[in-house]
Rosetta silent file (secondary structure, phi, psi, omega in degrees, C-alpha in Angstrom):
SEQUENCE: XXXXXXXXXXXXXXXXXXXXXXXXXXXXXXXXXXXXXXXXXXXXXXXXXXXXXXXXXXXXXXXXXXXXXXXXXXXXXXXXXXXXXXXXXXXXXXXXXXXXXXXXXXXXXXXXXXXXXXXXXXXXXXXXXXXXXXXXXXXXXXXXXXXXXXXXX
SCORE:     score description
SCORE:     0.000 S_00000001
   1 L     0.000  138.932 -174.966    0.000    0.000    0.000 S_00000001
   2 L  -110.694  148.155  165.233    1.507    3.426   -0.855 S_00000001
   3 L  -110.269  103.181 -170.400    1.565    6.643    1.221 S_00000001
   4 L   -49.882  116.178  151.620    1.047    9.614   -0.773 S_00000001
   5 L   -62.315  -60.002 -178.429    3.309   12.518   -0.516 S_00000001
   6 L  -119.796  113.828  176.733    1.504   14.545   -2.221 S_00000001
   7 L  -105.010  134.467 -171.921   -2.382   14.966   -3.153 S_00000001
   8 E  -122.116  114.701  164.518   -4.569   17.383   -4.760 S_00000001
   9 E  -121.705 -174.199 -138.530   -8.096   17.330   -5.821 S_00000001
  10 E  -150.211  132.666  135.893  -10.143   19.124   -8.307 S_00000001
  11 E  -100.838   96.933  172.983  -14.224   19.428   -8.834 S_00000001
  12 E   -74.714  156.735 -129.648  -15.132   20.101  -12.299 S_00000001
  13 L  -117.114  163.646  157.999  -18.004   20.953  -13.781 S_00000001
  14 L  -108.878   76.996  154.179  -19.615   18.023  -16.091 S_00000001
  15 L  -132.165  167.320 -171.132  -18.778   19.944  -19.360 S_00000001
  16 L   -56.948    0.849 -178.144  -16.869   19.283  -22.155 S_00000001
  17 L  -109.142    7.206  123.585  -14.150   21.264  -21.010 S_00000001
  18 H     9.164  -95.596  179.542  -13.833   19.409  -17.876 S_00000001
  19 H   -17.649  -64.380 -162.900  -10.670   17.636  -19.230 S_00000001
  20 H   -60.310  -63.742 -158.368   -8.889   20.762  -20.544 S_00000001
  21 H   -74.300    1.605  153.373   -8.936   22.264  -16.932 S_00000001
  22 H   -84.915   -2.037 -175.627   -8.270   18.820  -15.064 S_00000001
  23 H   -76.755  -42.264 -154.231   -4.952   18.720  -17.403 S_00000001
  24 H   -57.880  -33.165 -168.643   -4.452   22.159  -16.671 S_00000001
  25 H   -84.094  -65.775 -166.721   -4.350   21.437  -12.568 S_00000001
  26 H   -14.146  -75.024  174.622   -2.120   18.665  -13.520 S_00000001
  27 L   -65.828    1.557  153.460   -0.013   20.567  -14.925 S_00000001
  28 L   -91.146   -9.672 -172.613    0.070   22.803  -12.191 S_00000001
  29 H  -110.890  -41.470  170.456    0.174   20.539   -9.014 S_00000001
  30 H   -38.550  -67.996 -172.208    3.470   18.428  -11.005 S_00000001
  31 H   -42.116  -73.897 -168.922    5.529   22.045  -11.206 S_00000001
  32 H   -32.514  -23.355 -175.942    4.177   22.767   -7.633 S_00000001
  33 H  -126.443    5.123  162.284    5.654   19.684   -6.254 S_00000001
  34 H    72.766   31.040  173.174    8.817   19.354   -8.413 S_00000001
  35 L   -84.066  137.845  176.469    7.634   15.578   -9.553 S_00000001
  36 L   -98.383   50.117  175.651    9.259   14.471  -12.516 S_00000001
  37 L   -44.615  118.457  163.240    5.853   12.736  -13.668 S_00000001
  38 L   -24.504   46.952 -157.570    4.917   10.962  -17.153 S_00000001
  39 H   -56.366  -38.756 -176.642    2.828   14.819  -17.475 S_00000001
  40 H   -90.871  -12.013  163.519    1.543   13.517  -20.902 S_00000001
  41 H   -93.002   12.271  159.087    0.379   10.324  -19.874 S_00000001
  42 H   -68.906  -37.144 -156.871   -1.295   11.772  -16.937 S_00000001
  43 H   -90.830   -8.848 -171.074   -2.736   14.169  -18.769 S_00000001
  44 H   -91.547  -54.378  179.260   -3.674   11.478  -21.561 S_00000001
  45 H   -51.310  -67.380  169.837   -5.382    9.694  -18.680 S_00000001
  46 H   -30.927  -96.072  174.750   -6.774   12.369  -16.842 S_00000001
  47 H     3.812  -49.264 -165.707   -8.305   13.386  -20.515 S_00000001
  48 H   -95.462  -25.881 -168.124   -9.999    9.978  -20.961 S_00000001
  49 H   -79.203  -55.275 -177.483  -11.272    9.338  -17.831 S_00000001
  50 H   -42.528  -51.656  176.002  -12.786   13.377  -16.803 S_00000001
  51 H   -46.441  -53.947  172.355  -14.330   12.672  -20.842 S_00000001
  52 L   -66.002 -117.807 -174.923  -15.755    9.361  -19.814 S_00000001
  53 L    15.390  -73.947  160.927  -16.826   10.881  -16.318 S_00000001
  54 H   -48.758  -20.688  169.715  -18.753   13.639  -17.947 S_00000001
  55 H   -69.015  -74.440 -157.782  -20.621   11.189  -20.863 S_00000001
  56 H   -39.715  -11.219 -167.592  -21.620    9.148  -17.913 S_00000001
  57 H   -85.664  -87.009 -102.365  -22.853   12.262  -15.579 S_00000001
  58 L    58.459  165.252  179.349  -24.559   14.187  -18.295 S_00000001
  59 L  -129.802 -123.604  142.160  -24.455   17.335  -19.366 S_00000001
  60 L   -84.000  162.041  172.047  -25.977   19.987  -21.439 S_00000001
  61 L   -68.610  169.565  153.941  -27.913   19.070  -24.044 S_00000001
  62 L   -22.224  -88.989 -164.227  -26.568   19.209  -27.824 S_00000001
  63 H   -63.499  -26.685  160.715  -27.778   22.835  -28.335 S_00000001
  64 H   -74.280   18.430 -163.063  -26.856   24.141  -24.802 S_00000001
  65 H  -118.158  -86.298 -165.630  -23.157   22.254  -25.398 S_00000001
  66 H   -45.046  -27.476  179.761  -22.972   23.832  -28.353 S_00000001
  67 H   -96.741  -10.373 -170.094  -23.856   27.780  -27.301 S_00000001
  68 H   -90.175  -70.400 -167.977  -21.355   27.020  -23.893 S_00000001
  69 H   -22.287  -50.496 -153.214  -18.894   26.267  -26.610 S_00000001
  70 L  -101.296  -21.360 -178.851  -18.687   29.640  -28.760 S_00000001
  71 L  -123.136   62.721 -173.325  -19.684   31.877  -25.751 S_00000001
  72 H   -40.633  -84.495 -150.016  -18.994   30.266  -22.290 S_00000001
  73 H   -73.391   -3.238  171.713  -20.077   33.123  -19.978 S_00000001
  74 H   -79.352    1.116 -164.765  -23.063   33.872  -22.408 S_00000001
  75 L   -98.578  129.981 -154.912  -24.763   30.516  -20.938 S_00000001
  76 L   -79.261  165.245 -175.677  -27.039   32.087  -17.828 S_00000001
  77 L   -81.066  -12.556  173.382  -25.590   30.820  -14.624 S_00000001
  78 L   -71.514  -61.548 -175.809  -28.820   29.382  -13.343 S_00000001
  79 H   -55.624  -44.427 -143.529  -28.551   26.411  -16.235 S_00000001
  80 H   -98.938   32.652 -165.975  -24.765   25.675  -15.265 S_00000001
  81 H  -131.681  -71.619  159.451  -25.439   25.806  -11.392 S_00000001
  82 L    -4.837  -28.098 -157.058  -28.019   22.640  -12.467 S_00000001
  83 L  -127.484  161.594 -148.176  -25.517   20.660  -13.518 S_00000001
  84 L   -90.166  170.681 -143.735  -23.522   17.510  -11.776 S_00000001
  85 L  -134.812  144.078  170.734  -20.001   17.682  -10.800 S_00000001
  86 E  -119.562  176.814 -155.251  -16.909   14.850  -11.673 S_00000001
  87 E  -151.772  124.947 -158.114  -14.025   14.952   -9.026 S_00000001
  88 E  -124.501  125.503  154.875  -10.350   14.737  -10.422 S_00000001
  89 E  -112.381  118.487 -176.374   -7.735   13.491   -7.752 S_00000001
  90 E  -123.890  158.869 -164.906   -4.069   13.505   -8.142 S_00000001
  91 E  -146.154  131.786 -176.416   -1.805   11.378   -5.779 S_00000001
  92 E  -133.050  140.492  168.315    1.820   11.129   -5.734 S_00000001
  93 L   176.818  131.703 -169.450    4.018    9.090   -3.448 S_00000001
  94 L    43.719   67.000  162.895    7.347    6.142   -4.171 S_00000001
  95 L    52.887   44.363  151.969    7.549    7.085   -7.440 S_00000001
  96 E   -99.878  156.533  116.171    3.662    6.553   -8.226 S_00000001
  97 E   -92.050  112.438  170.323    1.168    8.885   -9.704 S_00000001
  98 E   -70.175  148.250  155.542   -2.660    8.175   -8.765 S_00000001
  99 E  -148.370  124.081 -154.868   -5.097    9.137  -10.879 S_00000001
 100 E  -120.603  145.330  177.858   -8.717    9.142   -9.560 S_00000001
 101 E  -144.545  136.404 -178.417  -11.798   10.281  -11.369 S_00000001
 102 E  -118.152  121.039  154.505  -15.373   10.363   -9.225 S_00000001
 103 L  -119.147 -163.186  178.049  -18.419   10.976  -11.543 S_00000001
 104 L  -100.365   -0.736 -165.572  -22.383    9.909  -10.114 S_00000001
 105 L  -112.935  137.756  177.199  -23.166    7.249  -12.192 S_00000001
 106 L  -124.451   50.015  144.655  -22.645    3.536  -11.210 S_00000001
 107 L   -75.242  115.064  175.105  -22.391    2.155  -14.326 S_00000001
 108 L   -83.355  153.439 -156.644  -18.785    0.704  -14.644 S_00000001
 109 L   -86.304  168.870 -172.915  -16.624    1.649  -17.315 S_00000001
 110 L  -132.333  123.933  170.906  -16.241   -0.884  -20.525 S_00000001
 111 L   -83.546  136.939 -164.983  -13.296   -1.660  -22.304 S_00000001
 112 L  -127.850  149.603  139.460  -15.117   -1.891  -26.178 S_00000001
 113 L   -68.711   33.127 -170.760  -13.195   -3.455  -28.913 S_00000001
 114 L   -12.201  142.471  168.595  -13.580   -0.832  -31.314 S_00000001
 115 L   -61.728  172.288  162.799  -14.612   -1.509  -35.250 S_00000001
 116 L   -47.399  -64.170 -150.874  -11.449   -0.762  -37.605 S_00000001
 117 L   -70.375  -15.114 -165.496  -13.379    2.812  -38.977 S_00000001
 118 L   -38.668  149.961  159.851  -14.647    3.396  -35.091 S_00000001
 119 L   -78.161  -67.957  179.918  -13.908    6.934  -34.061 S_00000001
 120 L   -96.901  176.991  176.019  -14.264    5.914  -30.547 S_00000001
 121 L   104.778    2.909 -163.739  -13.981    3.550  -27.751 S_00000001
 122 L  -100.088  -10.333  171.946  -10.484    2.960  -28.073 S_00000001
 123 H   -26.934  -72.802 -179.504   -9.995    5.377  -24.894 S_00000001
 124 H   -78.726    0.897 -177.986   -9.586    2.837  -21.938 S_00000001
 125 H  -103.578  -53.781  163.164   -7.239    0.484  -24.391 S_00000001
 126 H   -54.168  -47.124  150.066   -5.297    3.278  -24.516 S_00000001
 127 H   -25.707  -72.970 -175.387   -5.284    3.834  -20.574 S_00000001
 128 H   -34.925 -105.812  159.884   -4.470    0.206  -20.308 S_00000001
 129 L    16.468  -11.537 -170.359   -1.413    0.880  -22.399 S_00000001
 130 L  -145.507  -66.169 -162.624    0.903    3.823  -20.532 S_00000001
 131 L   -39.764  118.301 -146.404   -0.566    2.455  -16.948 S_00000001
 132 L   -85.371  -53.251 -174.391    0.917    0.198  -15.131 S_00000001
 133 E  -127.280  131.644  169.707   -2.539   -0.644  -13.250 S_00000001
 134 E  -133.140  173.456  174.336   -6.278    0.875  -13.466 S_00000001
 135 E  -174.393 -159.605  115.230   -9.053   -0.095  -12.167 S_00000001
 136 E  -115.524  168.047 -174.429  -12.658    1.281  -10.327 S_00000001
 137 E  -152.118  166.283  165.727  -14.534    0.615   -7.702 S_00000001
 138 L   -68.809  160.335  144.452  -18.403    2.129   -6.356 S_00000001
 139 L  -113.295  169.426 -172.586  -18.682    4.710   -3.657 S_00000001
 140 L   -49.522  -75.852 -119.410  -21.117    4.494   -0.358 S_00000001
 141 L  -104.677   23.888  176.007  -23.140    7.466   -1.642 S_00000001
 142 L   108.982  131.168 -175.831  -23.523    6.660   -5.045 S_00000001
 143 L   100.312 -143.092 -153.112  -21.026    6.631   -8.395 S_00000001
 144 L   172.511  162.634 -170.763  -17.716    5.474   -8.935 S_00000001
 145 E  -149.958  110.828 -167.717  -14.172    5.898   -8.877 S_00000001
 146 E  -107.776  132.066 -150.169  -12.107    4.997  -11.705 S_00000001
 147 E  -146.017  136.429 -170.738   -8.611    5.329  -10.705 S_00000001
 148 E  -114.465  144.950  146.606   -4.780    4.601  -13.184 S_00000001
 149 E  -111.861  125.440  168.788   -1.267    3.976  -11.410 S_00000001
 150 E  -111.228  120.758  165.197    1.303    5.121  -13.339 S_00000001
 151 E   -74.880  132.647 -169.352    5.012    4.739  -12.678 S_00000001
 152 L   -90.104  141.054  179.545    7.549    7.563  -12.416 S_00000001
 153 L  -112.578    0.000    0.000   11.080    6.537  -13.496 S_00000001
């Protein structure tokens, strides 16, 4: 069992921009703590899971996704108050990096076998791939916690 030196968390928003600003702390809690971390395969993780986290929450609809997009602060503050929250954790300690993602939904994620032409799905395949270990588990109050270890060399 590892003891984290260092930890950080994060509460995001469930919007599509979720990701960009869990990379973003990433890349800000790494400087902050002088870790010489895999930063793009955290941030490739972080990326897939906070994406996945936010399908599974919901979000805006299509046309309110789409009007957040070209004007963020034009979308009234009443809809975006409304909407559910994912939870970004970063954990560092004997050359590990944790990476924990909480959304509300307790559906567990699925590794898909993508067609050749898929666009998607290949996302957790990829995870697998740079990670040494991932895995989730439920929490008491509802959701999940999908969580990567990656080793620092």
């Amino acid at each position: 069992m590892n003891t984290w030196t260092y930890q950080s968390g994060m509460t995001l928003v469930a919007l599509p921009n979720a990701a960009y600003w869990g990379r973003r702390h990433a890349e800000d809690v790494f400087k902050r703590w002088n870790v010489g971390a895999p930063l793009n395969d955290v941030k490739l993780v972080i990326t897939e899971f906070v994406s996945n986290a936010v399908k599974a929450t919901g979000t805006l609809d299509a046309c309110q996704q789409e009007a957040y997009a070209k004007a963020p602060l034009a979308v009234p503050f009443a809809e975006i108050a409304q909407l559910k929250w994912v939870k970004l954790r970063l954990s560092y300690g004997q050359a590990v990096v944790l990476v924990e993602v909480w959304d509300s939904s307790d559906e567990p994620p699925v590794e898909q076998l993508p067609d050749f032409d898929s666009e998607g799905g290949r996302g957790l395949l990829v995870v697998r791939a740079y990670c040494d270990k991932w895995g989730w588990y439920p929490t008491q109050g509802g959701g999940k916690v999908v969580w990567a270890e990656l080793r620092v060399s």
